[in-house]
N, C-alpha and C positions, 0 to 999 in steps of 0.2 A: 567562416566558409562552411562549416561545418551545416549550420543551420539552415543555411540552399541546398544541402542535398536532403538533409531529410523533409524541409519541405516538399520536393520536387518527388520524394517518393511517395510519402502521403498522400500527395494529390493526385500523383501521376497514376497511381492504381485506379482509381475511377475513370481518370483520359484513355490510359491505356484501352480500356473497354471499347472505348467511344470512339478510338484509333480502328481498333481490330474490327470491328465491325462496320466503319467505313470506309476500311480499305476493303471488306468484303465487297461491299456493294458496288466497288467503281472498278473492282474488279469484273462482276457479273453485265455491270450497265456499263461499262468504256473500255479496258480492255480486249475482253474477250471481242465483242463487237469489230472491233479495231484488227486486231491479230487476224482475224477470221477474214476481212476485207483488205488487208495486205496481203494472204497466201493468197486469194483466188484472184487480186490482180497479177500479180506474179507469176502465175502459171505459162505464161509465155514468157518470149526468150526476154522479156524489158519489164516494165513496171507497165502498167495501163491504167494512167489517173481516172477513163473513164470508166470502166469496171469497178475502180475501187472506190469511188463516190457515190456509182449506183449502187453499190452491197453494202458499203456503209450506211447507207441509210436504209436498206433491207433490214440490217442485222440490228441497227438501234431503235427502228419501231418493234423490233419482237426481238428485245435483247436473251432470252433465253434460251433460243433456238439458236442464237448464235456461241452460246455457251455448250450447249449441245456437241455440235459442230466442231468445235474446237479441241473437243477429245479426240477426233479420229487420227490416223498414222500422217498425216501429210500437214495439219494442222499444229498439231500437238508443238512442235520447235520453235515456231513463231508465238505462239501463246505462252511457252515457256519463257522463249526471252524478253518477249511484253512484261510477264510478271516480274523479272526478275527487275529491270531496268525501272518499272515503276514503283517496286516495292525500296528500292535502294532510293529513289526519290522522295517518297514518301516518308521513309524513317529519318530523313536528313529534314524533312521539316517538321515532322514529331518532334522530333531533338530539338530542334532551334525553336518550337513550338514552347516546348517545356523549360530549356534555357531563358526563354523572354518572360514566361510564367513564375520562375524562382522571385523570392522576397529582393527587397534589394537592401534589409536590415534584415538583423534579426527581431525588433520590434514590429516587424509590418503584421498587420489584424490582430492585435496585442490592442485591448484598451487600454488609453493612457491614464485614463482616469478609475481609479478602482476603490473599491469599498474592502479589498483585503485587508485595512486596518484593525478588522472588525472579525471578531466569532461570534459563531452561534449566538445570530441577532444582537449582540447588547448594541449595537451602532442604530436598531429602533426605539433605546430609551431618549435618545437626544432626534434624532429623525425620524421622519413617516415612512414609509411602503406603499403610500397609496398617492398624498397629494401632496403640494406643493410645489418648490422650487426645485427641477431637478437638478441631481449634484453624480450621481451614476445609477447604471441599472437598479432597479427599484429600490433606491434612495434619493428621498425628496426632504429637502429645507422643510419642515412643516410654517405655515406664515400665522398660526396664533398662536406662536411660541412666545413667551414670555421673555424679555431682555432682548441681545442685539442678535438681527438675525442678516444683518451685513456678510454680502454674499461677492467674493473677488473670482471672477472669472477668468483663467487662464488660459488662451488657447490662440484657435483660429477657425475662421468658417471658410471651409472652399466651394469655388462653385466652378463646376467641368463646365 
């Protein structure tokens, strides 16, 4: 178990990035927009589906002005509980994002096949580096090798 978490922080450091900065952006371009075209149909005593469809589409052809907007005193509560409600959505599918992303061994992206047998090159006085048969990262069967160069293959080929 151990090995899903520290996978998941490894990698999760770079998501992370790419989390925060698109929750930036859909905060600027969908949020705020949104928030901004729920207060002003609200201003009267009901909801007013058409005022709020007309200014939603005001606010998301020139989403920045509607982020503007969204600071002043009568706005600000609705755009707070916008964020707060998308952001708690949001991390609940980071998490399950990054939950489905963990190994489901501890050998996953682990070559199976490794030339660790071997130091500081002497695995190139019997194989090549350059041609032949390959057997792993740059080790290759050389094929005018002298004696048997019978080669057993072990494995499997997938195809997505």
């Amino acid at each position: 178990m151990n090995y899903k978490l520290e996978s998941i922080v490894a990698n999760g450091k770079k998501k992370l990035i790419l989390f925060t900065i698109l929750w930036l952006v859909i905060i600027i371009l969908g949020v705020a927009p949104f928030s901004a075209a729920i207060t002003e149909a609200n201003i009267g005593a009901t909801f007013n589906s058409e005022i709020f469809f007309e200014k939603l589409g005001t606010y998301i052809s020139s989403p920045f002005s509607s982020f503007g907007v969204v600071f002043s005193t009568n706005y600000i509560g609705t755009f707070g509980k916008g964020i707060l409600y998308f952001t708690i959505f949001f991390a609940l599918a980071a998490i399950v994002g990054l939950l489905k992303a963990a190994p489901k061994n501890e050998y996953t992206d682990i070559e199976h096949g490794s030339s660790g047998w071997a130091e500081h090159g002497e695995q190139y006085k019997v194989l090549s580096k350059k041609n032949g048969i390959i057997l792993a990262e740059d080790n290759y069967l050389p094929l005018n090798k002298m004696g048997n160069i019978n080669v057993l293959v072990v494995g499997r080929i997938r195809f997505w």
